[in-house]
C-alpha positions, 0 to 999 in steps of 0.5 A: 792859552796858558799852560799850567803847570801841575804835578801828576801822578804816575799811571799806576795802581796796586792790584789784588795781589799786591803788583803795580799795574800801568793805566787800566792795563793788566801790565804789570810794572816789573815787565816795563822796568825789565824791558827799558833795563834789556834797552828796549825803547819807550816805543818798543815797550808801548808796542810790545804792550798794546793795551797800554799807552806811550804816554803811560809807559814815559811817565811810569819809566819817568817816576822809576828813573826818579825813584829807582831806590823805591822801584827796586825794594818793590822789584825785590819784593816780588822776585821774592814773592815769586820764588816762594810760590815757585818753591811751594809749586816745585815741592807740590810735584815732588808730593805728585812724584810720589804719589805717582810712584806709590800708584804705579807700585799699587798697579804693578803689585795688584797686575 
């Protein structure tokens, strides 16, 4: 039997919103890179994941370790993304504050 050497790609692929998942798992990237950047182990992070694979986990943590500077723009970008939508979230409930604050003066006034 021979071995053939051949490159492959890494277990990843864009979802509709724009993350990286590992395999056909719903993991995203991030939780993966975040977990081994905490210390945690190839086989920690496939236990904590169960729907994805060891093998899926060392090749994804293979291709960040060989393409940190890429990963990270990536990780920068969501954390980005991520703090847009939580300040549009957060200025949505001060809207609510408010509007709870006018109908509970609305209620008291008509009592």
């Amino acid at each position: 039997m021979e071995i053939v050497l051949q490159a492959e790609a890494p277990p990843l692929r864009w979802d509709s919103s724009g993350g990286l998942r590992i395999g056909k798992s719903r993991v995203l990237l991030e939780l993966v890179v975040h977990a081994f950047e905490d210390g945690a182990t190839p086989e920690a992070i496939a236990q904590r994941y169960p729907a994805t694979t060891l093998a899926d986990i060392y090749s994804v943590l293979a291709y960040y370790l060989r393409h940190q500077e890429e990963i990270n723009a990536y990780l920068a970008k969501r954390k980005q993304k991520a703090e847009t939508v939580r300040r549009r979230i957060e200025s949505g409930q001060q809207d609510l504050a408010e509007l709870r604050k006018r109908l509970l003066a609305r209620r008291d006034a008509i009592a």
